[in-house]
Wavefront OBJ file of the C-alpha trace (Angstrom):
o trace
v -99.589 120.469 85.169
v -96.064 122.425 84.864
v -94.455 123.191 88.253
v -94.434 126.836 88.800
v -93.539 127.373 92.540
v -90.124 127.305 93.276
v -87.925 125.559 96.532
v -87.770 128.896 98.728
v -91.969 129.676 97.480
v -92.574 125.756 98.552
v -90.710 125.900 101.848
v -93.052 129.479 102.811
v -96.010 127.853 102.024
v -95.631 125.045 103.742
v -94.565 127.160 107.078
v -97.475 129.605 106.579
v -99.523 126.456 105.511
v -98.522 124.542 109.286
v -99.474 128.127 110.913
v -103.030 128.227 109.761
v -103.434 124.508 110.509
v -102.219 125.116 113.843
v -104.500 128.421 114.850
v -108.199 126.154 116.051
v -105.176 124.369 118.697
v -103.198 127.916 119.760
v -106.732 130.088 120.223
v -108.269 127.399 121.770
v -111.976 125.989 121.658
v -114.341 128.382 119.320
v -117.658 130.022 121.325
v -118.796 131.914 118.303
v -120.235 130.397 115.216
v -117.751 133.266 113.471
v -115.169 131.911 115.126
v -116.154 128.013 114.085
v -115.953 129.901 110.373
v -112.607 131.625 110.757
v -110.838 128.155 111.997
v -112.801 126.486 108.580
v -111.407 128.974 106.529
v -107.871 128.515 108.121
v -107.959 124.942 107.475
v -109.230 125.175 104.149
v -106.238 127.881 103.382
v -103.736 126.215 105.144
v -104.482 123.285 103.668
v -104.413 124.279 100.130
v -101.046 125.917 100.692
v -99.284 123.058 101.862
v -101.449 120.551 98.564
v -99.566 123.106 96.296
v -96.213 123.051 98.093
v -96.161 119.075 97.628
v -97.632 119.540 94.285
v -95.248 122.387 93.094
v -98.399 123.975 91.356
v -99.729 127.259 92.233
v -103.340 127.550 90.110
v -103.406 131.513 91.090
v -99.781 131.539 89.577
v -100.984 129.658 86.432
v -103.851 132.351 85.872
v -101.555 135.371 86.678
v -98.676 133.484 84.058
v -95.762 133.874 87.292
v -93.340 131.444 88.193
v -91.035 131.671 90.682
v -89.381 128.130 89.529
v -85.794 129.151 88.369
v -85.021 128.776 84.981
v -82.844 125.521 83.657
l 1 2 3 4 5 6 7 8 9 10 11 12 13 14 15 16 17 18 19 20 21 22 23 24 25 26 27 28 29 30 31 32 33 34 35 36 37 38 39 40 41 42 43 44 45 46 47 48 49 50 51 52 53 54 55 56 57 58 59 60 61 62 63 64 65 66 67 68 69 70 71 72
């Protein structure tokens, strides 16, 4: 796999990434089973954010053909 997110790209997703892991602990304990899903999803989106900050590959990026590495 080629890298195609770039430093500034890697450092956003990671901070959005830490946001969405950290919603279930700022909203506090779920009641609804809609609510159970919408901390899932979070995880599950925050999660895959920061896997392609540390990775440096974006598969949505690869499909689309964008890069935001610079070019050396």
């Amino acid at each position: 796999m080629r890298k195609n997110v770039g430093d500034f790209d890697r450092m956003a997703r990671v901070l959005i990434g830490l946001f969405f892991l950290s919603m279930p602990v700022i909203v506090g304990a779920p009641e609804t089973p809609a609510q159970y899903g919408a901390i899932a999803a979070g995880l599950l989106f925050g999660g895959s954010l920061i896997w392609s900050a540390i990775k440096g590959f974006c598969f949505v990026y690869s499909w689309l053909g964008i890069s935001s590495c610079r070019v050396s």
